[in-house]
C-alpha positions as CSV (number, residue, x, y, z in Angstrom):
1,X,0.0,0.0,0.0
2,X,2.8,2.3,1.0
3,X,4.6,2.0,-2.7
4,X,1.5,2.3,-4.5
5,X,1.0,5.9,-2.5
6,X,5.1,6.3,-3.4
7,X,4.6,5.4,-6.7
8,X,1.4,8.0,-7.4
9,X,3.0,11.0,-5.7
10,X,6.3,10.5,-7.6
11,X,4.2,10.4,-10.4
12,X,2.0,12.9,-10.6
13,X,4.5,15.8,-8.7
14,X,6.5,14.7,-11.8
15,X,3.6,15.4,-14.5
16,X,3.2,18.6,-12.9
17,X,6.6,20.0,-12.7
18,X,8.5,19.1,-15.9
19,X,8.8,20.6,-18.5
20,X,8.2,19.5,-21.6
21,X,9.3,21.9,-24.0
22,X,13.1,21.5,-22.6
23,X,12.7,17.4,-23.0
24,X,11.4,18.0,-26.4
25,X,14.6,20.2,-27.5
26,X,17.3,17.7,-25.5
27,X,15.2,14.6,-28.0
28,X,15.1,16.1,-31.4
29,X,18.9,17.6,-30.3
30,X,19.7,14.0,-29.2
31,X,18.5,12.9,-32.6
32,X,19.6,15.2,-35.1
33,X,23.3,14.2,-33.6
34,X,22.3,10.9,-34.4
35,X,21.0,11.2,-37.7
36,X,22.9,14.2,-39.6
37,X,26.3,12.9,-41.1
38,X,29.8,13.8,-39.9
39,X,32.4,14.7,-41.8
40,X,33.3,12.6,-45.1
41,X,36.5,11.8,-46.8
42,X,38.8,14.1,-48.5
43,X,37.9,17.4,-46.7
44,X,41.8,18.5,-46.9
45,X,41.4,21.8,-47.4
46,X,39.7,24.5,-45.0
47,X,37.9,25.4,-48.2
48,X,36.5,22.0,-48.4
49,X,36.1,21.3,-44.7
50,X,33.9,24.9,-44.3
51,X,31.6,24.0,-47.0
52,X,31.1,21.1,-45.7
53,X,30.5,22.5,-42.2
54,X,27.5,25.1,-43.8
55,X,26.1,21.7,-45.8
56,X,25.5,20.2,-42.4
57,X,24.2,23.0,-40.3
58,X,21.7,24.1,-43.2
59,X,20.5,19.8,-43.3
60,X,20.4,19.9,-39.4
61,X,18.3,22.9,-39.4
62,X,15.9,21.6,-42.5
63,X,15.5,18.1,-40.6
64,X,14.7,20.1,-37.3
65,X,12.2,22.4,-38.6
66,X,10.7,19.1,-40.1
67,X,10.5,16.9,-36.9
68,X,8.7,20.3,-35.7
69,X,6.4,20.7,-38.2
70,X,5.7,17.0,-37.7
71,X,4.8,17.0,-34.1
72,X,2.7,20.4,-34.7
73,X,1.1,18.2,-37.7
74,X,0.5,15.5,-34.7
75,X,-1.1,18.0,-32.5
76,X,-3.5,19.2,-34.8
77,X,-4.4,15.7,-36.1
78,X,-4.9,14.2,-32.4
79,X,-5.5,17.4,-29.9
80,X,-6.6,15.2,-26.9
81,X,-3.2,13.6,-27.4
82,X,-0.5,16.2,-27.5
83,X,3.1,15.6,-27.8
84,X,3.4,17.5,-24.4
85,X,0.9,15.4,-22.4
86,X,2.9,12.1,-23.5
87,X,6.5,13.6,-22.8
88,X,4.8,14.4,-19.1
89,X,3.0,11.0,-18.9
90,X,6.4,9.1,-19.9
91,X,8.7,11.0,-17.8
92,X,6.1,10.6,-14.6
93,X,6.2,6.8,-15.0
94,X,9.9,6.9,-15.8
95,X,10.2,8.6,-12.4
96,X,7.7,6.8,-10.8
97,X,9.6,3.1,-11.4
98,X,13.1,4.8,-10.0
99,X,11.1,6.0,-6.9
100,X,9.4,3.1,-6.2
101,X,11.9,0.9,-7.0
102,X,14.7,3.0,-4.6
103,X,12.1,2.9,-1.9
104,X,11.7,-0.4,-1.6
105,X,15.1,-0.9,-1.8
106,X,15.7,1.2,1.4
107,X,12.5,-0.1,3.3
108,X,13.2,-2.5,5.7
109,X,12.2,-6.3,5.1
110,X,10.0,-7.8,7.8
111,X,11.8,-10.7,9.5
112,X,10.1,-14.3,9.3
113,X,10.3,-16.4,12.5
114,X,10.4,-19.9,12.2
């Protein structure tokens, strides 16, 4: 009984308190990492290695304007389920696992007598 109570007020202090908007920069930061290309062969020359520089911030900042016009797309398309309500439902029962999980950890076991 006393986890599940753990559990709920983990969870919902989280979905009150974060902030979605920062999570949803970190992610699509995270990901454009991931996805846009490093450098290639043959960039000898600063010439070369500058172009290549502008190539990749102008395709990181297409693909980003795209990831947000696709969870804006999402939002319209399904308004009781906004991006923003998932990242705070996620991120509650993300938190509310670790809490619960640390608390029992740390509570005491009762002792069986045989």
């Amino acid at each position: 009984m006393d986890s599940w109570i753990v559990s709920q007020v983990s969870f919902w202090y989280t979905v009150n308190k974060v902030k979605p908007a920062e999570i949803v920069d970190k992610a699509i930061e995270f990901f454009l990492d991931i996805v846009t290309p490093g450098r290639g062969a043959g960039e000898n020359s600063w010439l070369m290695k500058g172009w290549r520089t502008i190539e990749q911030s102008f395709d990181r900042a297409d693909r980003e304007i795209e990831i947000r016009n696709d969870l804006r797309r999402w939002d319209n398309q399904f308004p009781e389920i906004h991006h923003e309500l998932i990242v705070r439902w996620l991120t509650g029962a993300v938190v509310s696992v670790a809490v619960t999980s640390i608390y029992n950890g740390l509570k005491p076991r009762p002792r069986r007598r045989h």
